[in-house]
C-alpha positions as CSV (number, residue, x, y, z in Angstrom):
1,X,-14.3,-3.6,-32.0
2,X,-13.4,0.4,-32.5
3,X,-11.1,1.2,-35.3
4,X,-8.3,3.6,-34.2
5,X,-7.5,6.2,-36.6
6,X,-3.8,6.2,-37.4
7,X,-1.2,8.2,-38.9
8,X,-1.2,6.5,-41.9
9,X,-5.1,6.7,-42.7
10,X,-4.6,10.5,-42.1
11,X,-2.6,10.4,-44.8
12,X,-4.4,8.5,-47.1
13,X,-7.4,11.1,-46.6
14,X,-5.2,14.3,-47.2
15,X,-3.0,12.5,-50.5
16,X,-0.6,13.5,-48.7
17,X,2.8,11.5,-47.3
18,X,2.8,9.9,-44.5
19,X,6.1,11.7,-43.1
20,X,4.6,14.9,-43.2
21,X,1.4,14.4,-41.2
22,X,3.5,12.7,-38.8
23,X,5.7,15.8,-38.4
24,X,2.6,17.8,-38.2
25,X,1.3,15.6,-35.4
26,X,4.3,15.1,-33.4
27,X,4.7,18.9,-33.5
28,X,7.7,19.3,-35.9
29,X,6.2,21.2,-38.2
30,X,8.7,23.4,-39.3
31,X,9.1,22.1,-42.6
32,X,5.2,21.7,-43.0
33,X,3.2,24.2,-44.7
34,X,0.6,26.3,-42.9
35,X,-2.2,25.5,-44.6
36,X,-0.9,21.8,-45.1
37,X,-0.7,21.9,-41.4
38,X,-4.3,23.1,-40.6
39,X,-5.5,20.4,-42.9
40,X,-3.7,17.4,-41.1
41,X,-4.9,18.7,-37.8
42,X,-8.7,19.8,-39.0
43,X,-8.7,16.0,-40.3
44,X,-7.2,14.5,-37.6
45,X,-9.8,16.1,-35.0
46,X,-12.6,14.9,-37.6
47,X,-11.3,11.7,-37.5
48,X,-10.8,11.1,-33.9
49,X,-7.2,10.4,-34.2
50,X,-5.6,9.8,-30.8
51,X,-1.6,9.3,-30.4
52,X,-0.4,6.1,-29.5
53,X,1.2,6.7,-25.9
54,X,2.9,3.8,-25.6
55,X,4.3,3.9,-29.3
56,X,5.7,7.2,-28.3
57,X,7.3,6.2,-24.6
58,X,8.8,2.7,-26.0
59,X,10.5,5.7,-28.5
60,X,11.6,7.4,-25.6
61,X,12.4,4.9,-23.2
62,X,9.9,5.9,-20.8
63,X,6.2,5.7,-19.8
64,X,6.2,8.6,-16.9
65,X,3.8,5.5,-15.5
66,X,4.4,4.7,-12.0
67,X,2.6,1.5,-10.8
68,X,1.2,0.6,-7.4
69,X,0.6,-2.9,-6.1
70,X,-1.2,-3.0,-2.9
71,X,-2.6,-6.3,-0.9
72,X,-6.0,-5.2,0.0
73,X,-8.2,-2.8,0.4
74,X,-9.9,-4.0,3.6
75,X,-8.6,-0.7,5.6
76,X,-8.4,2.5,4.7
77,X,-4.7,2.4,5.1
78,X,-3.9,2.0,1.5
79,X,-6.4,4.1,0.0
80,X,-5.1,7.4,2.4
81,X,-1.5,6.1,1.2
82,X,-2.1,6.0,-2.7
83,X,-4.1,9.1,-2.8
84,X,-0.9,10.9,-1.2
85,X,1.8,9.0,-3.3
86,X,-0.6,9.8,-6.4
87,X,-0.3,13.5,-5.1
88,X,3.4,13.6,-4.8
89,X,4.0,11.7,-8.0
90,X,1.4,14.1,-10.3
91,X,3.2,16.9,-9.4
92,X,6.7,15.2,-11.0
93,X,4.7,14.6,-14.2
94,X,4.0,11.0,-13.3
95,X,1.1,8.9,-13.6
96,X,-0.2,6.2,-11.6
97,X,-1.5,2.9,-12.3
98,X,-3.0,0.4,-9.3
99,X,-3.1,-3.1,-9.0
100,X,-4.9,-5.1,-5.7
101,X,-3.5,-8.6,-5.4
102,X,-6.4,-9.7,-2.9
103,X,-3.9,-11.3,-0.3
104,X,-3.5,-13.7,-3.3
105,X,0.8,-14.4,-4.4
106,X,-0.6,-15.9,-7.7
107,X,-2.6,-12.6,-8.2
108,X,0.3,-9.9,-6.8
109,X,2.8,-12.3,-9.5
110,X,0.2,-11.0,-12.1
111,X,-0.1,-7.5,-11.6
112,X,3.8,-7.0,-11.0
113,X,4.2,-8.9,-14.6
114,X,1.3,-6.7,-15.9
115,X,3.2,-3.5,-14.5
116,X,6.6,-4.6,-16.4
117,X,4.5,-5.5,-19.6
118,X,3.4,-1.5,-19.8
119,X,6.3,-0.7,-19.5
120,X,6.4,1.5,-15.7
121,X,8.8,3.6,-14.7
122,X,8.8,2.0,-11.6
123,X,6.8,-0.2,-8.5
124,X,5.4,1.1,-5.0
125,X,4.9,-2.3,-3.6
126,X,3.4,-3.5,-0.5
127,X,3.8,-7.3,-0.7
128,X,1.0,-9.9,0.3
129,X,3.4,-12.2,0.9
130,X,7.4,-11.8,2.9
131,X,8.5,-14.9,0.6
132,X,6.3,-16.1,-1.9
133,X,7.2,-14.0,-4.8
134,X,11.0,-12.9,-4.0
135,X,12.5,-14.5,-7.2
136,X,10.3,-12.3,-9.1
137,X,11.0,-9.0,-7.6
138,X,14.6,-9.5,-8.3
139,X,14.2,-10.3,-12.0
140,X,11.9,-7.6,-12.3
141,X,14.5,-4.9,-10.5
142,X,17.3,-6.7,-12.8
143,X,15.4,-5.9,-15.9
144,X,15.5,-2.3,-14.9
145,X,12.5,-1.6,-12.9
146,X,13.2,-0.2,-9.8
147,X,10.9,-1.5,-6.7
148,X,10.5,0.6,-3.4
149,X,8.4,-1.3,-1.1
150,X,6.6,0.1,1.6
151,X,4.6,-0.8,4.7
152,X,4.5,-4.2,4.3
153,X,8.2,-5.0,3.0
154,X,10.6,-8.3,2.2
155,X,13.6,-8.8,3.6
156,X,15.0,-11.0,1.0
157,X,15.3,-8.6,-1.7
158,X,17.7,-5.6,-2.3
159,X,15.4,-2.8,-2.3
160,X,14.7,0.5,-0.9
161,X,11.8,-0.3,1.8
162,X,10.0,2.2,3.7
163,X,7.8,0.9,7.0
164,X,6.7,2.1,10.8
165,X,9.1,0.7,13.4
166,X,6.1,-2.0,14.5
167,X,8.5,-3.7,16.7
168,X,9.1,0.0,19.0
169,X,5.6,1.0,18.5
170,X,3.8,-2.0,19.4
171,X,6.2,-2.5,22.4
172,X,4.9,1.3,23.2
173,X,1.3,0.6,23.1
174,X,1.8,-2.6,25.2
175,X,3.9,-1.1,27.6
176,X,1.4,1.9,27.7
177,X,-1.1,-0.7,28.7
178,X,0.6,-2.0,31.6
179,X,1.6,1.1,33.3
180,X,-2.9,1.5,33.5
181,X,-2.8,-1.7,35.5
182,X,-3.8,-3.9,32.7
183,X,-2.4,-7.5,33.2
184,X,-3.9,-10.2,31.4
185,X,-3.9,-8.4,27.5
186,X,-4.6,-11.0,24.7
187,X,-3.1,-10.2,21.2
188,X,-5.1,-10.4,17.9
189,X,-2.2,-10.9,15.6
190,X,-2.0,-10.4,11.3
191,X,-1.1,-13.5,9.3
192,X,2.1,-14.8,9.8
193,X,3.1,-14.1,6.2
194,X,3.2,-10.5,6.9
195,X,6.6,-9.4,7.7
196,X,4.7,-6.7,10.4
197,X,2.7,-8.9,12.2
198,X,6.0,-11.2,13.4
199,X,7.3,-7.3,14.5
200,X,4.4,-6.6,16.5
201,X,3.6,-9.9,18.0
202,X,7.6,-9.4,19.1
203,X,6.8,-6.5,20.9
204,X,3.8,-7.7,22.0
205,X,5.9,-10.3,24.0
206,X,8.6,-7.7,24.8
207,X,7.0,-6.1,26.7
208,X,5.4,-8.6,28.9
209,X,8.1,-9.8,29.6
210,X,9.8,-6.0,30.4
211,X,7.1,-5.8,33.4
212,X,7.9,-9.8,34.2
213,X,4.2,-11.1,32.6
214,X,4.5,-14.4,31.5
215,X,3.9,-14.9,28.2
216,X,1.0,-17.2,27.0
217,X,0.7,-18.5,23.5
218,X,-3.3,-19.2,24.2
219,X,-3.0,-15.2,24.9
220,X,-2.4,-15.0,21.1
221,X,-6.0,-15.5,19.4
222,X,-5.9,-16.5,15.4
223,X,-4.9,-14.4,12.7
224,X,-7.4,-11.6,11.5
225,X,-7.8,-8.2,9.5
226,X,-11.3,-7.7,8.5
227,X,-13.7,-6.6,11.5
228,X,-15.9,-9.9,10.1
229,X,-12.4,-11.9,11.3
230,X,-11.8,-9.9,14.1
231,X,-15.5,-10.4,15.3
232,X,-15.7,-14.3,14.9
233,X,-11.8,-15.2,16.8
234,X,-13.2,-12.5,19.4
235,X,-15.9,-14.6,20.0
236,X,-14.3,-18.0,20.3
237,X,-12.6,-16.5,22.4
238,X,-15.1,-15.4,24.3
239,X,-17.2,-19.2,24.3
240,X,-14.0,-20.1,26.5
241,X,-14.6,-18.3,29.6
242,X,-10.4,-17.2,30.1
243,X,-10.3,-14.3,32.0
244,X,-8.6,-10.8,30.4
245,X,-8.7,-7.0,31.0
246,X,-7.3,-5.7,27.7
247,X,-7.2,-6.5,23.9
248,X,-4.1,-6.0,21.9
249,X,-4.9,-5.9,17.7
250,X,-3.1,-5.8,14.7
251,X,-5.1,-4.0,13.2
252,X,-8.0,-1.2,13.1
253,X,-10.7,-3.5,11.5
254,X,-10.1,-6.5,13.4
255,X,-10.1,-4.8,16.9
256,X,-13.0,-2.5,15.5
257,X,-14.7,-6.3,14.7
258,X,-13.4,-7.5,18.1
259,X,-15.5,-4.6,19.9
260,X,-19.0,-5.9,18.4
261,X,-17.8,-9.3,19.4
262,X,-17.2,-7.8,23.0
263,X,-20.1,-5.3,23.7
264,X,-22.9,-8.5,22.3
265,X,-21.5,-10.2,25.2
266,X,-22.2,-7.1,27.6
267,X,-19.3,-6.2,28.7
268,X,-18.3,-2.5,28.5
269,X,-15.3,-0.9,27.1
270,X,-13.2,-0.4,29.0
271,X,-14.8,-0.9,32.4
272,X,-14.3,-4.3,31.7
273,X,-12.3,-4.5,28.5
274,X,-9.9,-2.1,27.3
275,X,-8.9,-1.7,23.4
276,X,-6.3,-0.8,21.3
277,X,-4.9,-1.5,18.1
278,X,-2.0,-0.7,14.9
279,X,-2.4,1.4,11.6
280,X,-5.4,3.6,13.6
281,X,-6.6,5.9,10.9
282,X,-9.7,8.4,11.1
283,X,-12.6,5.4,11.5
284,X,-10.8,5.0,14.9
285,X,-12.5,8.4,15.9
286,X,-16.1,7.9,14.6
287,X,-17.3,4.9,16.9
288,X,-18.1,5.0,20.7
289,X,-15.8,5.0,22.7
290,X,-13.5,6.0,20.6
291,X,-10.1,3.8,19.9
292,X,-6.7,4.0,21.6
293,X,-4.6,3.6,18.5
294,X,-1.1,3.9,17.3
295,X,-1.4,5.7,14.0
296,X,1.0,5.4,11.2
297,X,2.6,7.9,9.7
298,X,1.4,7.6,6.2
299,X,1.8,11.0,4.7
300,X,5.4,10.8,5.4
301,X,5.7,6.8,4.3
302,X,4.1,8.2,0.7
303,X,6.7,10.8,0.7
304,X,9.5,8.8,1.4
305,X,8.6,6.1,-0.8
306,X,8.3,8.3,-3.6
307,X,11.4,10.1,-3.0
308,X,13.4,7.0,-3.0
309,X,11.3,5.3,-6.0
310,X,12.0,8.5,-8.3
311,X,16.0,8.7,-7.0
312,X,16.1,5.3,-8.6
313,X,14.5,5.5,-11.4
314,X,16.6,9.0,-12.2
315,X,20.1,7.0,-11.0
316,X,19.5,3.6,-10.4
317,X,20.2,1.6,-7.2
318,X,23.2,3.5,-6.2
319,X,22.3,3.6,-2.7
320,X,19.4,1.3,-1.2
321,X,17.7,2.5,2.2
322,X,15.7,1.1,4.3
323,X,13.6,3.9,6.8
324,X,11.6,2.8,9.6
325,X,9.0,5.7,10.7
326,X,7.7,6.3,14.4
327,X,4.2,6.1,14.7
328,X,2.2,8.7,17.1
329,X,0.9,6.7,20.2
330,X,-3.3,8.3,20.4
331,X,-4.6,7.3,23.8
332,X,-8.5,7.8,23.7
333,X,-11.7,6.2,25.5
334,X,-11.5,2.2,25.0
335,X,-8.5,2.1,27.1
């Protein structure tokens, strides 16, 4: 294991006193001799002496850390949101630190107990989970860490939360849909654990109902994200011969998995099928025909989130907020 050079074998080196190399160091060296002082930093360079960070914030009482919990990394949604939360938060003198919990509560419990154990300035969290690790995000914001959750949020905790309105968008999309001509539209909902996929399966049925559609829980195919989950409850779907014009999804990769699923069986998009999906990002554009997708606005979520994370961490929870974002409605070729 590597030996760290510390302030004290400095010291030892020079015959000198500790004290004064750690002035020297720390940059209080105006009681430090000049040629004292070019010793203790010649040596220290020689040495390979590196300042204990987190010595110095547990001094100071902060770390400047900022961590980031995300559920998965299965869309591109989360990578596009940390690299413009990272963005914002550089320029404020921040770092950040990012943990994936895998869709696993066990795992998320980890990393938020890993992120309080160095000591962060605050969380960006995106839960896995609407109720599996509540009593833990309120201990953690009791012990003075300040959590701003975003996209996927909890209603059970007093926090600032930051999401898309996926109840008014999805009803949008749906609505957009029927006013094509499209009648029989089967949904490919998110887990029921996600707080969002409750809010757009609601508008889902919303808006059937709005153009007096019965709604029909068969209608509503088994929960996916990936485009391998999307693909295989696609095609069970498919094995049972129901008829349907239009395809509803959670989700970019499912419906994106969905589309194999659909064009193996010969049917064209959207002759025969139409397609649409939530959280469209870029990939939406680069397969054929292209998607009809509502996209989330996740420059602004990162800068919202942020904003409300640092206002806390500068003044505590004086005022909690909850902001709910319009998406942008993209109509293209699969519809």
């Amino acid at each position: 294991m590597a030996k760290y050079v510390t302030i004290m074998d400095i010291a030892r080196e020079l015959g000198i006193s500790k004290s004064t190399v750690s002035r020297a160091l720390s940059g209080d060296t105006g009681n430090v001799k000049t040629e004292t002082l070019q010793k203790i930093l010649a040596t220290a360079e020689r040495m390979g002496y590196h300042r204990n960070e987190l010595a110095v914030n547990f001094r100071q009482q902060s770390t400047h850390n900022i961590g980031i919990i995300i559920p998965e990394i299965v869309t591109t949604f989360y990578m596009t949101f940390i690299n413009d939360a990272q963005a914002i938060l550089r320029k404020q003198g921040y770092k950040v630190m990012i943990a994936i919990s895998n869709e696993n509560p066990e795992q998320e419990r980890e990393n938020i107990l890993m992120m309080e154990q160095l000591r962060v300035d605050g969380i960006l969290m995106s839960a896995c989970d609407k109720e599996h690790n509540v009593d833990l995000y309120n201990k953690v914001i009791e012990r003075g860490i300040p959590i701003v959750f975003f996209d996927r949020t909890v209603e059970k905790v007093k926090a600032s939360q930051v999401h898309m309105d996926d109840y008014i968008m999805s009803f949008f999309m749906v609505e957009t849909l029927l006013r094509k001509g499209y009648k029989h539209i089967i949904h490919i909902p998110g887990p029921a654990y996600i707080r969002n996929s409750y809010e757009r399966l609601r508008g889902y049925r919303d808006a059937l109902e709005k153009f007096h559609i019965e709604y029909q829980a068969q209608d509503v195919l088994s929960p996916a994200l990936s485009a391998e989950e999307g693909s295989w409850v696609m095609e069970r779907f498919l094995e049972k011969n129901v008829p349907f014009d239009a395809v509803f999804g959670f989700t970019e990769t499912a419906v994106l998995g969905a589309k194999s699923a659909i064009q193996k069986r010969g049917l064209r998009i959207p002759e025969d099928v139409a397609l649409c999906c939530m959280s469209g990002t870029a990939l939406a554009t680069l397969v054929h025909p292209q998607l009809t997708v509502v996209e989330q606005p996740i420059e602004k979520m990162a800068q919202e989130s942020c904003r409300l994370l640092l206002e806390h961490i500068a003044d505590g929870y004086r005022r909690i907020e909850e902001i709910a974002l319009r998406g942008e409605t993209v109509l293209r070729e699969s519809t």
